[in-house]
VMD Tcl script that draws the C-alpha trace (Angstrom):
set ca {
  {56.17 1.71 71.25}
  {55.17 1.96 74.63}
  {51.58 0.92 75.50}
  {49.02 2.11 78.24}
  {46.33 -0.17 77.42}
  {45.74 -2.87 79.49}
  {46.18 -6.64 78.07}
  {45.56 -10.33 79.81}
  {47.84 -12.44 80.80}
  {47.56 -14.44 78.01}
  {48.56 -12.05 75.78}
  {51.48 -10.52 78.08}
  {52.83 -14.44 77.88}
  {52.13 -14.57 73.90}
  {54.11 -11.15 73.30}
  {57.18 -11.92 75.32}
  {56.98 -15.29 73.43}
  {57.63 -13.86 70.54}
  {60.03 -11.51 71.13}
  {62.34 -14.10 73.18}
  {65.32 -15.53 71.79}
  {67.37 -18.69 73.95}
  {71.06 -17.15 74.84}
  {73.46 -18.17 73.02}
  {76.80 -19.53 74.67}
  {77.61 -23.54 75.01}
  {79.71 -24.98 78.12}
  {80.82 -28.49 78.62}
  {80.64 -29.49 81.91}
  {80.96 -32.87 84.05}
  {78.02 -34.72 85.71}
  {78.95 -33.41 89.01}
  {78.82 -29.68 87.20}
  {76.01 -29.81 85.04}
  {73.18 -30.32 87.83}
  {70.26 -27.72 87.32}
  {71.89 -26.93 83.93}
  {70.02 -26.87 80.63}
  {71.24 -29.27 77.90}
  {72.23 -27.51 74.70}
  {72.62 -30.48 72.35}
  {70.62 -33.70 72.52}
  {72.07 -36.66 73.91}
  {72.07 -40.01 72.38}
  {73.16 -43.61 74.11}
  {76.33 -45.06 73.40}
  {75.06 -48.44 74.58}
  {72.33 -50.69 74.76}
  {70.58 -50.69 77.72}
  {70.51 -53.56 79.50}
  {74.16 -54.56 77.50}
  {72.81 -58.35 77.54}
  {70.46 -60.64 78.53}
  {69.47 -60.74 82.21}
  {67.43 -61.67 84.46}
  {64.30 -59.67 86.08}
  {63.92 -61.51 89.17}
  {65.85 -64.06 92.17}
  {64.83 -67.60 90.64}
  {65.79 -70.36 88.43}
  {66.97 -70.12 84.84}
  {65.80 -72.74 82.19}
  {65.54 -73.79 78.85}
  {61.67 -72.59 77.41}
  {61.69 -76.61 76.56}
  {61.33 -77.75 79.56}
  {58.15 -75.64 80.57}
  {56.47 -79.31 78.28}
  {57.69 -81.74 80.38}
  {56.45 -82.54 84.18}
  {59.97 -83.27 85.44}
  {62.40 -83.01 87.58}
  {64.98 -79.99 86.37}
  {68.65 -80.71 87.71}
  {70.40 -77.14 89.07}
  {73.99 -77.16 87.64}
  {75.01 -73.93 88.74}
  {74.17 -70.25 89.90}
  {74.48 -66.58 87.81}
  {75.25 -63.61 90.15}
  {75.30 -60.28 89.11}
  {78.44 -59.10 87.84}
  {79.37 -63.25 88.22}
  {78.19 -64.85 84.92}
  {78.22 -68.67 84.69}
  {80.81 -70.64 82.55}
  {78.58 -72.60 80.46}
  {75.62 -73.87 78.62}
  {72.37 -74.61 80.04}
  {70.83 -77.85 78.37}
  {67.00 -78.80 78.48}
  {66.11 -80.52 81.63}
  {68.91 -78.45 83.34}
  {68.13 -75.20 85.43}
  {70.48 -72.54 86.90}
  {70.11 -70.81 90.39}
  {69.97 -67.15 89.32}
  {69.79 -63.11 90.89}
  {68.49 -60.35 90.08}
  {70.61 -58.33 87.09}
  {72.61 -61.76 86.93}
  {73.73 -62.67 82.51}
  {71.12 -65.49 81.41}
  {74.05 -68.56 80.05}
  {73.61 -69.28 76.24}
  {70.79 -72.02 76.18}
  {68.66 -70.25 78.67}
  {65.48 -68.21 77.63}
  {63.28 -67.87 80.39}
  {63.57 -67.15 84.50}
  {60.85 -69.16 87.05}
  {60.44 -66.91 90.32}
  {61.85 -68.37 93.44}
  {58.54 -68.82 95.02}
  {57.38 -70.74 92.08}
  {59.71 -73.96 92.42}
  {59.95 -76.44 94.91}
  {63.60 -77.73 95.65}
  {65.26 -80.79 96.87}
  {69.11 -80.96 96.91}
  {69.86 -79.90 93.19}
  {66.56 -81.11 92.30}
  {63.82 -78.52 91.38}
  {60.35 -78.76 90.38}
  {58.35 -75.68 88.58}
  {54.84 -74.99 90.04}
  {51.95 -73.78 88.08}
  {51.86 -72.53 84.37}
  {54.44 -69.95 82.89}
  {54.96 -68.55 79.46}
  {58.16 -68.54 77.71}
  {60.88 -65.51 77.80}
  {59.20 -64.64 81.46}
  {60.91 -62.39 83.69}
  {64.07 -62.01 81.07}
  {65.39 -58.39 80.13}
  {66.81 -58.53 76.70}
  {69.49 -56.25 75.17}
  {68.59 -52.99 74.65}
  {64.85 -53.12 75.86}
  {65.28 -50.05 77.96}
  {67.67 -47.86 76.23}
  {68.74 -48.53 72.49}
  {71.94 -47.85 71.10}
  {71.86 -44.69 69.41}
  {68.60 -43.62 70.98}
  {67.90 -39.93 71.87}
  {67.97 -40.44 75.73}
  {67.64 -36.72 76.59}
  {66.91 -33.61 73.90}
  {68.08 -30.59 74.32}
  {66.45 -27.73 76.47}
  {66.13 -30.26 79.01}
  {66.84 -29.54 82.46}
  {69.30 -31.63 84.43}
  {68.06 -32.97 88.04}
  {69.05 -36.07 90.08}
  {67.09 -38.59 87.56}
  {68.81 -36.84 84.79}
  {72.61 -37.27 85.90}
  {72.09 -40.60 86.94}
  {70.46 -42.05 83.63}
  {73.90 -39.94 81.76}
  {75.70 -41.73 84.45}
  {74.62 -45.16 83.57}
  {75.17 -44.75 80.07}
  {79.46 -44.13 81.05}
  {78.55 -40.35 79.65}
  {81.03 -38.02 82.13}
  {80.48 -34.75 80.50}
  {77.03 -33.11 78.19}
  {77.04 -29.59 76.60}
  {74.93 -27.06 78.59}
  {74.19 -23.74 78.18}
  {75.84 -20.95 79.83}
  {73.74 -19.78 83.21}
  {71.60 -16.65 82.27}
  {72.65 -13.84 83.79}
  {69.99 -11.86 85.57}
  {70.74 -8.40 87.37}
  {68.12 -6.65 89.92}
  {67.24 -4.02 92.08}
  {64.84 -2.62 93.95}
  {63.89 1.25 93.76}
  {62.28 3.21 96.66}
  {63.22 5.72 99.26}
  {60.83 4.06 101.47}
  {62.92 0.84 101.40}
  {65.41 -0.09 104.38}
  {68.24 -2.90 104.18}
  {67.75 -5.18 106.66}
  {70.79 -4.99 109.59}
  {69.91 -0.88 109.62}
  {67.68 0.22 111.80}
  {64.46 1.64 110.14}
  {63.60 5.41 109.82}
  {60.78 6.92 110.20}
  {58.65 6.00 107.25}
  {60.96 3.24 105.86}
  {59.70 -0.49 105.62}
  {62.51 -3.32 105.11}
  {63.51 -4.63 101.17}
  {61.28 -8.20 101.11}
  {61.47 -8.18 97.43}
  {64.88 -8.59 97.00}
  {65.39 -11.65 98.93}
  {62.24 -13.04 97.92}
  {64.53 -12.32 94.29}
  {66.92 -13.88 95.17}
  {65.86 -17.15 96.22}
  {63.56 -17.36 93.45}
  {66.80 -16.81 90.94}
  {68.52 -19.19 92.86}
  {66.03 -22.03 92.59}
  {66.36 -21.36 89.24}
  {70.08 -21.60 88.98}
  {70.57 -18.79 87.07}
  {73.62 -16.10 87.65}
  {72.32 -13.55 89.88}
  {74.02 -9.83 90.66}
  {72.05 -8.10 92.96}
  {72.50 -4.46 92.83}
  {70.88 -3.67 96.05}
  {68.59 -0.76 96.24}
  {68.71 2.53 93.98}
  {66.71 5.61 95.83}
  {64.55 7.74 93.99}
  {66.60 9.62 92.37}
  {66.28 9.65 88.42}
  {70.47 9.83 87.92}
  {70.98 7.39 90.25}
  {68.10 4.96 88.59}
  {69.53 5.68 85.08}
  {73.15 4.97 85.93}
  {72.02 1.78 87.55}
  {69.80 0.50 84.41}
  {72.65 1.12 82.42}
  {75.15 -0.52 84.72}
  {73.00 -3.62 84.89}
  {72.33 -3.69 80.79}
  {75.96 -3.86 80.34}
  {76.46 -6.78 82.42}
  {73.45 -8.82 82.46}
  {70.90 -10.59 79.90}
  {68.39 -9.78 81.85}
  {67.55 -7.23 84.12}
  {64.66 -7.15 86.66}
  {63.46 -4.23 89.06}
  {60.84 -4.20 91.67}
  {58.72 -0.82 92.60}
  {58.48 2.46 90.40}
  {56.50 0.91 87.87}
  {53.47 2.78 88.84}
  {52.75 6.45 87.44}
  {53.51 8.33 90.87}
  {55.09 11.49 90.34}
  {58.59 10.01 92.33}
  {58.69 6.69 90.04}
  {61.53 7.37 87.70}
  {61.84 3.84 86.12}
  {58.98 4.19 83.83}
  {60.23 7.98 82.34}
  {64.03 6.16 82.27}
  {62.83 3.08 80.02}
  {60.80 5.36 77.88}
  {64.20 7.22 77.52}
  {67.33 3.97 77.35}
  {65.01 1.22 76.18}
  {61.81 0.38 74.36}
  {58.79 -1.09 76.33}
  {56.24 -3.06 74.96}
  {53.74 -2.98 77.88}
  {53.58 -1.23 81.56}
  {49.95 -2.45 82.62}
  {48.30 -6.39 82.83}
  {44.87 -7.42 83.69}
  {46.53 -9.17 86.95}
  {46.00 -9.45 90.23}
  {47.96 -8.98 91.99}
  {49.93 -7.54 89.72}
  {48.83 -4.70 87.30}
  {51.95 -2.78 87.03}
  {53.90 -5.26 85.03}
  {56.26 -3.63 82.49}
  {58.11 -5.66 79.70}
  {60.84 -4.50 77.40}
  {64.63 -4.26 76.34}
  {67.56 -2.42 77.60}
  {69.80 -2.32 74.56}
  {70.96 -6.25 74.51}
  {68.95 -7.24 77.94}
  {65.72 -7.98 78.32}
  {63.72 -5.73 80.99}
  {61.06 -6.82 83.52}
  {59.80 -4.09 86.11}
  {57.94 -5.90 88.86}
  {55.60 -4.33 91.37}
  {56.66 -2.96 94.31}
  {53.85 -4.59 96.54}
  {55.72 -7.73 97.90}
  {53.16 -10.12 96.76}
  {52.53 -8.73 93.57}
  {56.20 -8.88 92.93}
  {56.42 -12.35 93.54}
  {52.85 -13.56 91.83}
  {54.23 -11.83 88.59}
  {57.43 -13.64 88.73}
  {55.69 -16.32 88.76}
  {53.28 -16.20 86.16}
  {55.49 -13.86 83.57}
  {59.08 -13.86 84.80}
  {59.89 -17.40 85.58}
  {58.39 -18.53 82.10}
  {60.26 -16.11 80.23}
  {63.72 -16.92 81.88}
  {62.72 -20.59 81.20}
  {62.57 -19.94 77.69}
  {65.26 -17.49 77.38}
  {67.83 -20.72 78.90}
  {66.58 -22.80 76.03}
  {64.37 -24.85 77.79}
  {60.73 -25.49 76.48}
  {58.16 -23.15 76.76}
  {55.59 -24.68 78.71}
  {52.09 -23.37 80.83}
  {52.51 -24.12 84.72}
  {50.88 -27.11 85.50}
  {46.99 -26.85 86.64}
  {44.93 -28.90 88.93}
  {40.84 -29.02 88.88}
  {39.81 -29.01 92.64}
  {37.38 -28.32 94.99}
  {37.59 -25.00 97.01}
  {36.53 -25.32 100.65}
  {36.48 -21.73 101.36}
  {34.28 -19.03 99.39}
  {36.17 -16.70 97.78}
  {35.91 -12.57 96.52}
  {36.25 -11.64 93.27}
  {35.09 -9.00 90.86}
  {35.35 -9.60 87.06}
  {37.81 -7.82 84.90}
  {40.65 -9.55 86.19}
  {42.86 -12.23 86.10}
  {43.37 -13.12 90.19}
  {46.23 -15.43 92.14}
  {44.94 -16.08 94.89}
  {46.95 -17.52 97.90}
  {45.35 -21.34 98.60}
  {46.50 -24.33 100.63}
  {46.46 -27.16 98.41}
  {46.05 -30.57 100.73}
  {44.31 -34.13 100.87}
  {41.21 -35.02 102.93}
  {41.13 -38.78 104.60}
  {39.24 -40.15 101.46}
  {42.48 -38.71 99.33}
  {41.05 -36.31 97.41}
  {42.60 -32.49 96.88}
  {41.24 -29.36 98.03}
  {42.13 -25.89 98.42}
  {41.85 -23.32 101.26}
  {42.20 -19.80 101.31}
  {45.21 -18.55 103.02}
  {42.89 -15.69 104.13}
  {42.89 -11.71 103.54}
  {44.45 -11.33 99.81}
  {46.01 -7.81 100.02}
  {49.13 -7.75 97.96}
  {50.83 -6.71 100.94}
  {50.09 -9.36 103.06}
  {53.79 -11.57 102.27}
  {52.88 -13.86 105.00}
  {50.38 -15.32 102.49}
  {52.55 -16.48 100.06}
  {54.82 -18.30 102.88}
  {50.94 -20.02 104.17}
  {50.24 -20.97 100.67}
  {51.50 -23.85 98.37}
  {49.76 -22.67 95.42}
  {48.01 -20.26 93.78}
  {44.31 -20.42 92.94}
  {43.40 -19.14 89.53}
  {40.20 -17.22 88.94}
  {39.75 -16.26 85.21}
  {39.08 -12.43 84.27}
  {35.46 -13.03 83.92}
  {34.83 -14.91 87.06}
  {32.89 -13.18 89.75}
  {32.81 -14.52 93.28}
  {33.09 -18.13 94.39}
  {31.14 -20.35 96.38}
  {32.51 -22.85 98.74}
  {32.12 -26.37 97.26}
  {32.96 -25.08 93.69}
  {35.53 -25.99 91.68}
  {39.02 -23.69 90.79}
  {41.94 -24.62 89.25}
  {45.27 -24.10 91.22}
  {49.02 -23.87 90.14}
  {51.30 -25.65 92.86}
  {54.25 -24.36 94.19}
  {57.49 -24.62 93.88}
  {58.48 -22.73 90.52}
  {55.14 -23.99 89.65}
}
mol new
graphics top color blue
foreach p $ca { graphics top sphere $p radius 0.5 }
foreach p [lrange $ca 0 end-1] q [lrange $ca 1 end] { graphics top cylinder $p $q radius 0.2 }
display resetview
């Protein structure tokens, strides 16, 4: 059932929660393949990691026993890595060693280069060391069998590399979500045509589309659908039948030419139009037959602050990854800032370090959800609760960083 009431945030966040499943759909795909994918089975090591006994550091490998004994250690030899050396290592003995290089069987323990003296094959240890020092042992950083990555996890550079290192050439992912959009609104001009009379230029859907990119999700944009309520219904149903998701920007409001509200109420069910956001109000949630629905704002800014905060979650969760709250930093604001209670507000800051290294925020200026040039200015938002009022320079806010927060 369709509500008018007004909820927070919060509660928008808690609702689609609940009412969002992870798509199903499994792919395997090679290393080279799978970056910005999200793992759909957990991943456990084939091998130990480090395979054997090695050492941390450029030195000298000995016996532990001869740590006890002020003498003269004899150097029979030298470990490389990838070039083990054929043989035993006897008390009294010592081995010139690398980095990574195998420890030989009889050797327990690795003295830093700058911690022996040497003369000819002659070495003498300086100062005290403990036993086992500066030795990696089988298995201390990955164990065999060990769960090196669970699933929902998304795959970056550090990711494929530690899969790499284990031999592992290919991991189950899930499919990419499919997302379609379009924007609504006579008003709204391509860009390459020249604008009429009236007409401003389509921001939101390349602001869209390079937040769906950075996401790495499918993406089929549909353009933009004019106000005209055929032309919006034939395009919902279009982009249900092809997409998990479908997301539209502008008609969300209650003006007597926004169609996308009366279509919804008709094709879909809606489980709220209005947050206590801004920017942001007109925020509508639902289903489209099998695909979810977002409708975004039409006000550039708003559109892209409720990505943000209720989109970008929601497609997180819906690719199987873990539902998680952006993450929030406690800093001071250098900049007073205007705010009435009632509302949630995402403000526009610059988030930066002073000479002592401590973060601040900025304002980026005038807040008006049409002002895009603020959300290029800005690397985060500043959050101000519903019930704050106005803020004074000095105090502190907490801000959500940018990129994908």
């Amino acid at each position: 059932m369709t509500s008018n009431t007004f909820i927070s945030v919060a509660e928008a966040l808690q609702r689609i929660r609940g009412a969002l499943q992870a798509i199903s759909g499994i792919e395997r795909r090679h290393l080279r393949d799978a970056w910005h994918r999200v793992l759909a089975e957990p991943v456990s090591s084939p091998l130990n990691v480090p395979g054997y006994v090695n050492s941390a550091m450029d030195g000298y490998a000995i016996n532990s026993a001869s740590l006890r004994q002020d003498q003269a250690l004899t150097v029979i030899g030298q470990a490389l890595a990838g070039i083990p050396f054929d043989g035993q290592l006897q008390p009294g003995q010592a081995l010139r060693i690398m980095t990574g290089a195998m420890l030989p069987e009889g050797a327990d323990t690795v003295i830093m280069q700058e911690d022996v003296q040497r003369e000819g094959d002659q070495i003498r240890i300086q100062g005290q060391h403990q036993a086992g020092a500066n030795v990696r042992q089988i298995g201390e950083d990955i164990a065999a069998g060990a769960v090196v990555l669970a699933a929902g996890k998304i795959l970056g550079a550090a990711e494929l590399g530690l899969l790499a290192s284990l031999g592992i050439a290919e991991v189950s992912v899930r499919r990419r979500l499919r997302v379609a959009s379009f924007s609504t609104g006579d008003e709204l001009c391509s860009i390459g045509q020249p604008l009429q009379a009236g007409q401003i230029y389509d921001s939101n859907r390349y602001a869209l589309y390079g937040l769906l990119r950075e996401m790495g999700v499918e993406h089929i944009d549909m353009g933009v659908i004019r106000d005209d309520r055929q032309a919006i219904r034939q395009a919902f149903q279009d982009a249900a039948s092809i997409a998990d998701v479908v997301i539209t920007s502008g008609g969300v409001s209650v003006g007597d030419a926004d169609f996308v509200k009366q279509t919804i109420d008709e094709l879909g069910q809606v489980d709220f139009w209005k947050i206590r956001m801004k920017p942001g109000k007109p925020l509508a949630f639902g289903r489209l037959g099998n695909a979810v629905f977002f409708g975004l704002p039409g006000n550039p800014v708003s559109s892209m602050a409720t990505f943000y905060q209720i989109v970008l979650p929601s497609l997180r969760h819906l690719q199987g990854q873990a539902w998680q709250a952006p993450l929030g930093l406690l800093v001071r604001c250098s900049t007073a800032l205007k705010k009435s209670p009632g509302r949630a507000d995402y403000q526009r800051g610059i988030l930066e370090m002073d000479a002592q290294g401590e973060l601040s925020v900025r304002s980026t200026g005038h807040q008006g959800s049409h002002i895009l040039s603020s959300m290029s200015q800005a690397n985060c938002f500043i959050v101000l609760p519903d019930e704050a009022g106005n803020t004074a320079a000095g105090e502190m806010v907490m801000v959500q960083p940018f990129p994908l927060l």
